[in-house]
Backbone and ligand atoms as CSV (ligand in chain L), in Angstrom:
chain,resi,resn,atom,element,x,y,z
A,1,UNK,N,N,-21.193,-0.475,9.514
A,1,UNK,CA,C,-20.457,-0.030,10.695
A,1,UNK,C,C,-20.817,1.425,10.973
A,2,UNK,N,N,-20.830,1.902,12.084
A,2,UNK,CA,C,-21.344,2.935,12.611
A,2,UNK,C,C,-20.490,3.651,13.589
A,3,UNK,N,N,-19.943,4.809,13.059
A,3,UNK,CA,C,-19.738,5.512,14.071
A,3,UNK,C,C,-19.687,7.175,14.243
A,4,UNK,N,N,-19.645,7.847,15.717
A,4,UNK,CA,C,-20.257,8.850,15.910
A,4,UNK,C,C,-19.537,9.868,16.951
A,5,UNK,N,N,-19.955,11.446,16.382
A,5,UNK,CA,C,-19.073,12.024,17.149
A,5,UNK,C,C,-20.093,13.149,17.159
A,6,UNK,N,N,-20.191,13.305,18.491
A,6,UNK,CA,C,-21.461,14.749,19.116
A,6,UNK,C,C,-22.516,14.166,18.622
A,7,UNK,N,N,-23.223,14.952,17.598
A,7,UNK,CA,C,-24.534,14.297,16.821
A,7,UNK,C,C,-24.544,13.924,16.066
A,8,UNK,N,N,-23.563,13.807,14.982
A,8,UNK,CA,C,-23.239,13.495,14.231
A,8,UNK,C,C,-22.898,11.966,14.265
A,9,UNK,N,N,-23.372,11.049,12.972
A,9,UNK,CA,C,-23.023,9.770,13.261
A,9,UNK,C,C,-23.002,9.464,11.331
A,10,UNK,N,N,-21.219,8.519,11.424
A,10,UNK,CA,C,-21.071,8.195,10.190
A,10,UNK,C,C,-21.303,6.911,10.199
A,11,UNK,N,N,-21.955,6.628,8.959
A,11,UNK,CA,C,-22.364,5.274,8.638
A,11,UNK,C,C,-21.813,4.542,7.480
A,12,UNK,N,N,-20.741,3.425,7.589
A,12,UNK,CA,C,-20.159,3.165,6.825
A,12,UNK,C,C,-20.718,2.130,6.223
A,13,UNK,N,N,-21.110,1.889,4.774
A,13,UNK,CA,C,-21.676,0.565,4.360
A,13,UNK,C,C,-20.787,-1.029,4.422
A,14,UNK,N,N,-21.617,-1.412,4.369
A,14,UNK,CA,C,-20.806,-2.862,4.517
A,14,UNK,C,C,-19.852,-3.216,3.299
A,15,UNK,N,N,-20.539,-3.088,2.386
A,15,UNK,CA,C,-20.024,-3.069,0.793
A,15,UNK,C,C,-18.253,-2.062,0.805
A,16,UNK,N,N,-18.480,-1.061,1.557
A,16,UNK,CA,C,-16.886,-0.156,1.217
A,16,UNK,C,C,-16.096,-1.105,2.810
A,17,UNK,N,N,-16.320,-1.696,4.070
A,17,UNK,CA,C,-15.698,-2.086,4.622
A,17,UNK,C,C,-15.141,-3.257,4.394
A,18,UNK,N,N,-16.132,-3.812,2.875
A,18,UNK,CA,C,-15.807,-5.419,2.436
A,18,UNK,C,C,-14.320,-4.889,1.756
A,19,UNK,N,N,-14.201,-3.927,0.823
A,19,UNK,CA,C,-13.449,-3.326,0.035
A,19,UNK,C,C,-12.311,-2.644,0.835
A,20,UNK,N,N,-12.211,-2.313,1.652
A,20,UNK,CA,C,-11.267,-1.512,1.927
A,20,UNK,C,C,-10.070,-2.804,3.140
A,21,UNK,N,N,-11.385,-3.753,3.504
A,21,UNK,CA,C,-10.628,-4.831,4.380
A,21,UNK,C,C,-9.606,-5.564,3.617
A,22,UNK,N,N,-9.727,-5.602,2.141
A,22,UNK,CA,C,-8.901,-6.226,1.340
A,22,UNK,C,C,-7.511,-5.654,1.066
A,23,UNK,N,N,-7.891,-4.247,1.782
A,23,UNK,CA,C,-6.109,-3.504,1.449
A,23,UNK,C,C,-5.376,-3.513,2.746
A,24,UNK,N,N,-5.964,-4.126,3.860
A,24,UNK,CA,C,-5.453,-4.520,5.265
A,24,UNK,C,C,-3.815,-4.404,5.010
A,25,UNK,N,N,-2.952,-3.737,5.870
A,25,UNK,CA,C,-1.456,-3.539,5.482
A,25,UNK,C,C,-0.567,-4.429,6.771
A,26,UNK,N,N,-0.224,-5.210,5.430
A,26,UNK,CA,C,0.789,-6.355,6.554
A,26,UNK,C,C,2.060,-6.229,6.205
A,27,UNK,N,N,3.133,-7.092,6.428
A,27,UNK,CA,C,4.419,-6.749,6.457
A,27,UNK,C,C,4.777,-6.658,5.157
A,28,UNK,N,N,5.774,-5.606,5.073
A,28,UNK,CA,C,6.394,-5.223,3.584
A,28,UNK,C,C,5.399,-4.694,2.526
A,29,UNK,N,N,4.043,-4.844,3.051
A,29,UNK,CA,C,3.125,-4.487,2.046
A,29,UNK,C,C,3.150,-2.702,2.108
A,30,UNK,N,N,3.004,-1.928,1.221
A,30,UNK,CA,C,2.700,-0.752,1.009
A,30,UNK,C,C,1.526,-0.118,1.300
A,31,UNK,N,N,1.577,1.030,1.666
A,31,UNK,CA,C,0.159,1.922,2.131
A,31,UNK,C,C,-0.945,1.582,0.951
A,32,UNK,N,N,-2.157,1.695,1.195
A,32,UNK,CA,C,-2.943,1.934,-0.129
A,32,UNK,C,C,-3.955,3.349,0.390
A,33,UNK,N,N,-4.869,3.435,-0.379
A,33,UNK,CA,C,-5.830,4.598,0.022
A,33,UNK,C,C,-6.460,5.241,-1.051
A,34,UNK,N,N,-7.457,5.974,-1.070
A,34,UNK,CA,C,-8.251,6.443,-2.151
A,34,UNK,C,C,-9.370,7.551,-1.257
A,35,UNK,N,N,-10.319,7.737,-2.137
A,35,UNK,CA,C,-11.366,8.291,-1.886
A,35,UNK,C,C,-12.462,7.700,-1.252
A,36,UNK,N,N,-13.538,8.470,-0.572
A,36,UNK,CA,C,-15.149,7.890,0.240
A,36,UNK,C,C,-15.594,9.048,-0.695
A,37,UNK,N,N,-16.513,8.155,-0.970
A,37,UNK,CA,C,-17.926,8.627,-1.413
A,37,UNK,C,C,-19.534,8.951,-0.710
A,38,UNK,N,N,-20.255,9.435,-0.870
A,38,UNK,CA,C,-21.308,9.286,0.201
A,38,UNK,C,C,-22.353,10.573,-0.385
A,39,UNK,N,N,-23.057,10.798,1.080
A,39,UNK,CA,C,-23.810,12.172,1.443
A,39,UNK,C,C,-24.153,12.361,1.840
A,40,UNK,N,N,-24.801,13.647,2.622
A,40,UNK,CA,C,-24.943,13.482,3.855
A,40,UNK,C,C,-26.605,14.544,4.225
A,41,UNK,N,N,-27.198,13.683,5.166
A,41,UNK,CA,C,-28.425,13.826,5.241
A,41,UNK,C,C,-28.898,14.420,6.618
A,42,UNK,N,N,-28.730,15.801,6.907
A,42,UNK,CA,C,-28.746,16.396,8.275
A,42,UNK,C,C,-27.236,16.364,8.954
A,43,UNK,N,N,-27.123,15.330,9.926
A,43,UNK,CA,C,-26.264,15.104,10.630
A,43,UNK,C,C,-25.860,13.485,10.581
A,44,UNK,N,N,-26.356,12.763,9.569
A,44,UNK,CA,C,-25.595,11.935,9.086
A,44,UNK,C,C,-25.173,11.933,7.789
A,45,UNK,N,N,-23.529,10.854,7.823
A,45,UNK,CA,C,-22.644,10.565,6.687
A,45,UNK,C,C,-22.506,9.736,6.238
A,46,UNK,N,N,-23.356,9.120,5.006
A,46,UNK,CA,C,-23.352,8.043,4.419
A,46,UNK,C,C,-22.515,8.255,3.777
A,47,UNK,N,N,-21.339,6.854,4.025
A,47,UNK,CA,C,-20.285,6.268,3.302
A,47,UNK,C,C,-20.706,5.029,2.450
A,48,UNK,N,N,-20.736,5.485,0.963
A,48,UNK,CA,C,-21.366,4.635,0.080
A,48,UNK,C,C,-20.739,3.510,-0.960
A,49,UNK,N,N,-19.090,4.354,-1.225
A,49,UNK,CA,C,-18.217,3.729,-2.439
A,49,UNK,C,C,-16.977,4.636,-1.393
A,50,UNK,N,N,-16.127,4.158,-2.331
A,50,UNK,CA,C,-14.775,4.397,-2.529
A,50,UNK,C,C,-14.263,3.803,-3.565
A,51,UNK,N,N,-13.304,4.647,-3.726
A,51,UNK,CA,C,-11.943,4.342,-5.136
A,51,UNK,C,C,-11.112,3.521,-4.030
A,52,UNK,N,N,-10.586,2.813,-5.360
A,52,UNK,CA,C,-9.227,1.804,-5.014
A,52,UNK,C,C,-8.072,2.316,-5.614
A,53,UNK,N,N,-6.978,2.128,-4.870
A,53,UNK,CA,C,-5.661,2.112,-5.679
A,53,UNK,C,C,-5.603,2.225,-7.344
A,54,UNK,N,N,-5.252,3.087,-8.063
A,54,UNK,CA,C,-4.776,2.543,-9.499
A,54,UNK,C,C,-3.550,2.693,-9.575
A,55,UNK,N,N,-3.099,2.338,-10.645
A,55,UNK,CA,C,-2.047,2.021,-11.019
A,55,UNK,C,C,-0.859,3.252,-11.277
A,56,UNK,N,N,-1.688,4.804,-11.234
A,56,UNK,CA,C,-0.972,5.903,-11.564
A,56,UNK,C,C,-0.378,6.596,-10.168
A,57,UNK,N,N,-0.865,5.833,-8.901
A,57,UNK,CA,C,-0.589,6.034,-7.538
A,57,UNK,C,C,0.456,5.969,-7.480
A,58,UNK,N,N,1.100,6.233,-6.476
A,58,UNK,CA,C,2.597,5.745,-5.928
A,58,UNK,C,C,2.149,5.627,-4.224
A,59,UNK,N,N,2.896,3.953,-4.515
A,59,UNK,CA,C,2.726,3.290,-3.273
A,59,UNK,C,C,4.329,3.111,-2.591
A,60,UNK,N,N,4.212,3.621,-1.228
A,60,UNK,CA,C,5.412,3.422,-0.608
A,60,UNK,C,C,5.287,2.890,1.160
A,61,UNK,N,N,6.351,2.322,1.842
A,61,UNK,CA,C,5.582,1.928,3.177
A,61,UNK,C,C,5.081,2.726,3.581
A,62,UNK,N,N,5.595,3.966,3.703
A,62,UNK,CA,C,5.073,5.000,4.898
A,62,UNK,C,C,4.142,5.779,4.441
A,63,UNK,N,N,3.813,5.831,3.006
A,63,UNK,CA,C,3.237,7.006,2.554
A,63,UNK,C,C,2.374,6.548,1.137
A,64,UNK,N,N,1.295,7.409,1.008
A,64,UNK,CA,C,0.650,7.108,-0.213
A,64,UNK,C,C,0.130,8.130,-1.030
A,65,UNK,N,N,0.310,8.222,-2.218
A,65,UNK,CA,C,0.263,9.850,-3.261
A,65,UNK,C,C,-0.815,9.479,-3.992
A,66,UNK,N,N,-1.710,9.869,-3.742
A,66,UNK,CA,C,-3.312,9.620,-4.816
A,66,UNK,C,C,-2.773,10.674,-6.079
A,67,UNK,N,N,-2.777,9.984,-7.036
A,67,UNK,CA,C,-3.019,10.751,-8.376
A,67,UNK,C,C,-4.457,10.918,-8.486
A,68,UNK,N,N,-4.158,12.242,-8.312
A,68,UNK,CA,C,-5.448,13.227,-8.002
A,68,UNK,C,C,-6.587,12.590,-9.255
A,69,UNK,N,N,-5.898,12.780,-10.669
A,69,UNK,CA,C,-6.736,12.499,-11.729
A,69,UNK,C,C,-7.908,10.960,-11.726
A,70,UNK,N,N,-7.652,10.101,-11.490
A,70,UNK,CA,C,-8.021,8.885,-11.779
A,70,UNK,C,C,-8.975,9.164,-10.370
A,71,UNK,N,N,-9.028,8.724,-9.497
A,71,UNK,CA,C,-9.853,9.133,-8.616
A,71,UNK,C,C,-11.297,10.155,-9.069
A,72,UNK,N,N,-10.862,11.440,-9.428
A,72,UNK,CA,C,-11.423,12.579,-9.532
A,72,UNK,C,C,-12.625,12.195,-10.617
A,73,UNK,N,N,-11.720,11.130,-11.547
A,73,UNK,CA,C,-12.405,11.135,-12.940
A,73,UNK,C,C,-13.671,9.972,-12.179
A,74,UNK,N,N,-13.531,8.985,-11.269
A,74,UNK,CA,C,-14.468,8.133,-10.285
A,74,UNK,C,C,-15.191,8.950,-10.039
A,75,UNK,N,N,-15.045,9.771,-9.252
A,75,UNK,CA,C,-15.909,10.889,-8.024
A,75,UNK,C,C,-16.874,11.737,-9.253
A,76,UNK,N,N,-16.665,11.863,-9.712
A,76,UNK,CA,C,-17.616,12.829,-11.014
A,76,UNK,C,C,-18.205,11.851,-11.676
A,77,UNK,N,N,-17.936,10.683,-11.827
A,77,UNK,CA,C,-18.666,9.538,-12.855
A,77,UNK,C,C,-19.694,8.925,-11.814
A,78,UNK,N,N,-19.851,8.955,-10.604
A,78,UNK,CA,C,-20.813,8.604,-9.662
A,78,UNK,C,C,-21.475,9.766,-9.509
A,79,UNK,N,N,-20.917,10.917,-9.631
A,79,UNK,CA,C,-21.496,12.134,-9.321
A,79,UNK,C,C,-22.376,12.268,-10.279
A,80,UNK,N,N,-22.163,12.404,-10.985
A,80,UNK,CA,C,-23.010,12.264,-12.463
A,80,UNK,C,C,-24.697,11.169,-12.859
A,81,UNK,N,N,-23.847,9.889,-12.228
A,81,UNK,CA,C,-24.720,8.935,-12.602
A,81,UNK,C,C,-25.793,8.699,-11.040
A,82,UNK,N,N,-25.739,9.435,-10.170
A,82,UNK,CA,C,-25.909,9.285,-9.494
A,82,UNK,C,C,-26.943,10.841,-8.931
A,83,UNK,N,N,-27.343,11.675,-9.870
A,83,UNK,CA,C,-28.111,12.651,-10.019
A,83,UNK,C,C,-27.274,13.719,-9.049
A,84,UNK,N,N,-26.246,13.987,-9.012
A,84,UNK,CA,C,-25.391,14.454,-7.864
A,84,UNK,C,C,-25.978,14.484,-6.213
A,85,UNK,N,N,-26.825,13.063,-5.920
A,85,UNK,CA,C,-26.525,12.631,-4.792
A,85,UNK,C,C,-25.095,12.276,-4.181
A,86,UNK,N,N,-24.326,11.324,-5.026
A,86,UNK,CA,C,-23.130,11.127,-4.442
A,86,UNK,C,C,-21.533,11.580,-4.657
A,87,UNK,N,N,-21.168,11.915,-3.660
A,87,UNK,CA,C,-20.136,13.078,-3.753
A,87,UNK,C,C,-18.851,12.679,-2.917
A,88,UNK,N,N,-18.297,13.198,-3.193
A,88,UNK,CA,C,-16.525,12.896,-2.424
A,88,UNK,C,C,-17.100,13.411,-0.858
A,89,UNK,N,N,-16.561,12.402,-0.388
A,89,UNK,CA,C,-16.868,12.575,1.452
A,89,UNK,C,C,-15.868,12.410,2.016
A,90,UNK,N,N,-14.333,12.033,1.822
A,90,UNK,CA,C,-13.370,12.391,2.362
A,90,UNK,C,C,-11.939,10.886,1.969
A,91,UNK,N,N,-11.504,10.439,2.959
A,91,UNK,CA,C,-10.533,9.625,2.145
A,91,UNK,C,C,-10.077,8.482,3.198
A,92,UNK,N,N,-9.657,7.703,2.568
A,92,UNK,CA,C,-9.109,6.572,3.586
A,92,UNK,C,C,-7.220,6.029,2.818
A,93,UNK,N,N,-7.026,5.668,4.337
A,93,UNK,CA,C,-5.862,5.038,3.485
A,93,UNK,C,C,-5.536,4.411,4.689
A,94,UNK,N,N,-4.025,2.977,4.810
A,94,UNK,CA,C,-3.832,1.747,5.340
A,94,UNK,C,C,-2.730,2.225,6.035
A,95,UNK,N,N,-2.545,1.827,7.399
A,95,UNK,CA,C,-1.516,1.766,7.836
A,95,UNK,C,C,-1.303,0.069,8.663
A,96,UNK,N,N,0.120,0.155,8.648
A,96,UNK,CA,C,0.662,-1.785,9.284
A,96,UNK,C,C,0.736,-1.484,10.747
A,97,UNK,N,N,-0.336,-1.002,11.421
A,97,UNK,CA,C,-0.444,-1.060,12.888
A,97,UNK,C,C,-1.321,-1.490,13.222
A,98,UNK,N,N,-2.016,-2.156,14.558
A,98,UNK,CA,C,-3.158,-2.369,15.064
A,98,UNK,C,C,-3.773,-1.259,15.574
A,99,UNK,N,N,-5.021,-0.822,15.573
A,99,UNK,CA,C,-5.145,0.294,16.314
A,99,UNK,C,C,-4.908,1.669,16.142
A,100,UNK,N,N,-5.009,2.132,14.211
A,100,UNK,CA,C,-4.537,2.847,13.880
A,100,UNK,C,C,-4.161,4.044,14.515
A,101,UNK,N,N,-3.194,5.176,14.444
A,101,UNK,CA,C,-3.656,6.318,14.977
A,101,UNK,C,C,-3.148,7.087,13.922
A,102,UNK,N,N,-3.709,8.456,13.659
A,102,UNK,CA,C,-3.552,9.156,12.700
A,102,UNK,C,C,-1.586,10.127,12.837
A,103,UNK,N,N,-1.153,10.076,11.766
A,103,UNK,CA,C,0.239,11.056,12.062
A,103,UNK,C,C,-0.081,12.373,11.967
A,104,UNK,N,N,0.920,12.717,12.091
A,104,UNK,CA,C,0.839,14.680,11.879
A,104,UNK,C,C,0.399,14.950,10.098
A,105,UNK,N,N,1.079,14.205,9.408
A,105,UNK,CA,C,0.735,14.531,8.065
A,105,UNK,C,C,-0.734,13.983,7.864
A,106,UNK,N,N,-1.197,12.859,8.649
A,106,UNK,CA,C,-2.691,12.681,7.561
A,106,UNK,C,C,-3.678,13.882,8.550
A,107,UNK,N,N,-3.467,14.169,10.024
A,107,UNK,CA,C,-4.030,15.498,10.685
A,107,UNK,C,C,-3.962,16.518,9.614
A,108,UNK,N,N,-3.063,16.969,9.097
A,108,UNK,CA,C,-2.980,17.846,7.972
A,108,UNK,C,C,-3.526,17.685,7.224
A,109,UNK,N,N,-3.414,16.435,6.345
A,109,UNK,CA,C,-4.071,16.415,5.444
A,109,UNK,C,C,-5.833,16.383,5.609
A,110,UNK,N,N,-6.210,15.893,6.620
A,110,UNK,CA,C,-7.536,15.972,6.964
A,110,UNK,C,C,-8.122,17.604,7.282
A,111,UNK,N,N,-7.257,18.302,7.411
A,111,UNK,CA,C,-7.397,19.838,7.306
A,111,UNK,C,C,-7.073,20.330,6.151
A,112,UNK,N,N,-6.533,19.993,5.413
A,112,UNK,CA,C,-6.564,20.518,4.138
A,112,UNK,C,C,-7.564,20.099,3.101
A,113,UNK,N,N,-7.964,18.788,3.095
A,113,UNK,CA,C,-8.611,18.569,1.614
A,113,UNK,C,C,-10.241,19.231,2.099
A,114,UNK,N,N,-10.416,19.805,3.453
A,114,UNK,CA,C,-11.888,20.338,3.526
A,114,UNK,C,C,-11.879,21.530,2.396
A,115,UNK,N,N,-10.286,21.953,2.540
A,115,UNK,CA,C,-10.314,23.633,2.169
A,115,UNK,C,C,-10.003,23.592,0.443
A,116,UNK,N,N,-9.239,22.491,0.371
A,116,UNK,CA,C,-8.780,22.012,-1.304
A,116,UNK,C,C,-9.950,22.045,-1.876
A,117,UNK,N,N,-10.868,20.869,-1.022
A,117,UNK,CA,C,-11.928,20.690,-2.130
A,117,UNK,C,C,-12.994,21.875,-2.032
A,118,UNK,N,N,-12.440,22.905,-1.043
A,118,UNK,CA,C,-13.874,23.828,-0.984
A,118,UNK,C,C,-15.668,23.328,-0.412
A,119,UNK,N,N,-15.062,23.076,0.288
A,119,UNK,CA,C,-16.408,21.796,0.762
A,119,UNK,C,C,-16.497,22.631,1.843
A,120,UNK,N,N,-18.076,22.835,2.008
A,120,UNK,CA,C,-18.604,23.344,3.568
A,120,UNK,C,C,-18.875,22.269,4.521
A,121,UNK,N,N,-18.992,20.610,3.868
A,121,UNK,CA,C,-19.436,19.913,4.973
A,121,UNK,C,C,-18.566,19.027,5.302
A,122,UNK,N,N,-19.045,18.632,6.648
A,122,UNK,CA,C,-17.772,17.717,7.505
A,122,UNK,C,C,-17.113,16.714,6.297
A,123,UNK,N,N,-15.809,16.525,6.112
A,123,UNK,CA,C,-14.789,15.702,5.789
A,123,UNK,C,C,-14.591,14.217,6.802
A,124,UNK,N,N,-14.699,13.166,6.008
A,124,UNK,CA,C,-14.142,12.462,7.064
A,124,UNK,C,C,-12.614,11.487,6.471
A,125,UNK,N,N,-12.075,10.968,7.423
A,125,UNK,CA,C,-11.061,10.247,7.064
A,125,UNK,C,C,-11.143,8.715,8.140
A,126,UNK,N,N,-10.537,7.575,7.041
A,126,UNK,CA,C,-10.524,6.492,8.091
A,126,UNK,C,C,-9.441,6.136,7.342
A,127,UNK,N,N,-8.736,5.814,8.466
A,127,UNK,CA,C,-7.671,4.946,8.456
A,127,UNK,C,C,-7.468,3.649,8.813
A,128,UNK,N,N,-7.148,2.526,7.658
A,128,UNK,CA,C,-7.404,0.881,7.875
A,128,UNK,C,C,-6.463,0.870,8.915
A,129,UNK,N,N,-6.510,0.030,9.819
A,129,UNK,CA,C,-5.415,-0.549,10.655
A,129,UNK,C,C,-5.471,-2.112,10.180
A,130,UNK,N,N,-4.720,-3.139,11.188
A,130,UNK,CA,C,-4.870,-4.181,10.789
A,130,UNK,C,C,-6.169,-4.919,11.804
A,131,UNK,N,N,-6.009,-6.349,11.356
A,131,UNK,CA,C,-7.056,-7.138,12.372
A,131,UNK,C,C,-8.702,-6.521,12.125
A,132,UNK,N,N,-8.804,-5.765,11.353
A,132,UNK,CA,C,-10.577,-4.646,10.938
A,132,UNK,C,C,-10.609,-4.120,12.021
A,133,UNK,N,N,-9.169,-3.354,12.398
A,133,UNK,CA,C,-9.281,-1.902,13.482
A,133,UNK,C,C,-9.144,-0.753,12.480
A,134,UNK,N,N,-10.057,0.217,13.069
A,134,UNK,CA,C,-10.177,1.436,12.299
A,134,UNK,C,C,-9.893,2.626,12.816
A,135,UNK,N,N,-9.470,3.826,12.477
A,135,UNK,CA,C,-9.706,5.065,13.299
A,135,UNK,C,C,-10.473,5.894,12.041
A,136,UNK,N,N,-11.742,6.659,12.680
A,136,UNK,CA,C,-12.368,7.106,12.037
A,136,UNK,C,C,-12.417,9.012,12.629
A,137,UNK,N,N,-11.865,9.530,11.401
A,137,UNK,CA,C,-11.995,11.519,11.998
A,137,UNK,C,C,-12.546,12.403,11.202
A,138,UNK,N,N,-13.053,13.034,11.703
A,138,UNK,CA,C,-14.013,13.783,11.172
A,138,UNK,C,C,-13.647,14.960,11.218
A,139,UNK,N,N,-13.717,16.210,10.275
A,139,UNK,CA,C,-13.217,17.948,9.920
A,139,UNK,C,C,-14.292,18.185,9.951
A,140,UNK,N,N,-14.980,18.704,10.942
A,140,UNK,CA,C,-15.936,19.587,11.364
A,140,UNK,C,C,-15.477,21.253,11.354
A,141,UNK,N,N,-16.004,21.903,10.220
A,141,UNK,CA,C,-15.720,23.733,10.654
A,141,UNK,C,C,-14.291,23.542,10.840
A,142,UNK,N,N,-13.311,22.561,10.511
A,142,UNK,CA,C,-12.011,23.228,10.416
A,142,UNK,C,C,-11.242,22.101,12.047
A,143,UNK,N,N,-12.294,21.518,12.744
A,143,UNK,CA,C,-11.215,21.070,13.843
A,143,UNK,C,C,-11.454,19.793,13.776
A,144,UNK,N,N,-10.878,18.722,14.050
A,144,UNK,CA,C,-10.396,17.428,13.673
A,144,UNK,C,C,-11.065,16.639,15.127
A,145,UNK,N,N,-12.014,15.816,15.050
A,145,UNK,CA,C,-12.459,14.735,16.072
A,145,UNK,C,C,-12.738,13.501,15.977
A,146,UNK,N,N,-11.938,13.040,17.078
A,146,UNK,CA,C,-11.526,11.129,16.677
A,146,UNK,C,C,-13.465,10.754,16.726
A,147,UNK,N,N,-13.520,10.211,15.798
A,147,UNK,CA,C,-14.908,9.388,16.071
A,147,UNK,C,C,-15.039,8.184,16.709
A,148,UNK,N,N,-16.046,7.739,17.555
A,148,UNK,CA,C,-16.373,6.480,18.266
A,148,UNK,C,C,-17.185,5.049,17.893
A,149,UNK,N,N,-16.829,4.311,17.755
A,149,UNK,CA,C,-17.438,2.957,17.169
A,149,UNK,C,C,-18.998,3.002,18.072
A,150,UNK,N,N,-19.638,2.946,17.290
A,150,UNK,CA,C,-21.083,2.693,18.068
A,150,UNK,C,C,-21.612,1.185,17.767
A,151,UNK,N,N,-21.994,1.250,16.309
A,151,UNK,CA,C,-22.067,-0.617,16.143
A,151,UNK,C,C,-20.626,-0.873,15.199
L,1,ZN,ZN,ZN,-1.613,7.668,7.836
């Protein structure tokens, strides 16, 4: 899946949309969310892996708390095995709407983890909706832009 904002164009593998379609949020079910993995080559963002839910998370409807650790300890074990080609590229997590749209807190949070993680390059965030609707945003230099489905 492909999508793109100015010149920039993120490319999501099929393999993390197979994975992340499985945490699709339906009724009574709880948020999920984790980490993207990737890297990025000029002005594209290969989205390669992601973390899943573990068990040290806390899952609630409205909201989802990544225990930073378990994740982190993922993102460095690819980082590693992976000659530090692949690196934390930003985060996803589920919401029970069609048509996701982002809240004030994940806007925030998509401005913050550029600066948490100390990262100079674009951040992105997607948010599952239901039905395999997505909203995909990107932290460019600090300002937040909805990205566009291309394929
Ligand atoms: Zn959200």
């Amino acid at each position: 899946m492909i999508y793109t904002y100015n010149k920039f164009t993120i490319n999501i593998d099929t393999s993390v949309i197979q994975t992340l379609s499985k945490f699709e949020q339906y009724n009574g079910q709880n948020e999920s969310g984790g980490a993207l993995m990737g890297y990025i080559a000029r002005n594209e963002l290969k989205i390669l892996d992601c973390t899943q839910p573990n068990i040290f998370d806390i899952h609630r409807r409205y909201n989802f708390i990544r225990n930073i650790f378990g994740h982190q300890f993922i993102i460095n074990n690819k980082y590693n095995i992976s000659n530090g080609k692949i690196n934390y590229i930003g985060e996803w997590h589920t919401h029970s709407e069609i048509n996701p749209k982002p809240s004030k807190t994940d806007l925030k949070t998509l401005m913050k983890i550029r600066r948490y993680k100390n990262v100079k390059f674009p951040v992105i965030m997607i948010i599952i909706g239901q039905n395999k609707t997505y909203w995909v945003g990107i932290n460019i230099n600090g300002y937040i832009h909805k990205c566009k489905r291309y394929i």
